[in-house]
N, C-alpha and C positions, 0 to 999 in steps of 0.2 A: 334861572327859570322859576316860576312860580307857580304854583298847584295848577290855575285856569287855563295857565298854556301848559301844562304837560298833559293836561285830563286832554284836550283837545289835539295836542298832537297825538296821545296813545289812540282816539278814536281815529285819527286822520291814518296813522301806521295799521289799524285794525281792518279798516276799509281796503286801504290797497294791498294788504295779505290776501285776502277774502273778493277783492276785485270785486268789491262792493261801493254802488256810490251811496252818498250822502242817504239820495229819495228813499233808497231800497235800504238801508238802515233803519228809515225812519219808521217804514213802511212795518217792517220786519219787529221794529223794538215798542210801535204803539207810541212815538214821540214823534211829536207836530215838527216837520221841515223847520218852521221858523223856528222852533226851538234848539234843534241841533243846530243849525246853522248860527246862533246867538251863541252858546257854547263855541259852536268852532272859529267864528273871529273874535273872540273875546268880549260880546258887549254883555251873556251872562257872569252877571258877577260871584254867583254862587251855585252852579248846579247841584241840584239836590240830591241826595244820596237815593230817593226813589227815582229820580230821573236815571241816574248813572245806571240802576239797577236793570232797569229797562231796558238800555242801552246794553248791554252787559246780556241781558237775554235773546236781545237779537241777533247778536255777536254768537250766542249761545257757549259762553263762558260765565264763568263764577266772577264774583267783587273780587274775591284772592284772585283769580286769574288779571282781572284788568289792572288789579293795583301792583303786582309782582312784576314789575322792573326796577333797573336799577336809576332811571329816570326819578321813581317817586324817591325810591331809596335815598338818592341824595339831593332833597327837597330840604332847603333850612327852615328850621321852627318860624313858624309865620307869627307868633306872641313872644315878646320878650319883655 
């Protein structure tokens, strides 16, 4: 798995905790539908760490919180 699809399945696992759709994330985090929705099938190729942020506020969690699983944990070095 690679960063684009973990970020986007953590937001996908974050919604269905929170039995929240997509709209009302968006709605909640101040980031544009078509934005999340780019993120969540992968045609964003690098969401921003102010985006994530946002996202992360709507969720009403911390960066620590969104990035602390073991999903990112074992993420291999994407530069070698």
């Amino acid at each position: 798995m690679d960063t684009r699809m973990a970020i986007a399945n953590r937001i996908t696992v974050l919604c269905a905790e929170r039995g929240m759709t997509i709209n009302r994330l968006a709605n909640l985090s101040a980031v544009s539908p078509s934005t999340l929705k780019n993120i969540l099938y992968g045609k964003s190729c690098n969401p921003g760490a102010v985006t994530i942020k946002k996202l992360c506020d709507g969720f009403g969690i911390t960066l620590g919180e969104f990035f602390s699983t073991p999903e990112f944990d074992a993420l291999e070095q994407e530069i070698r």
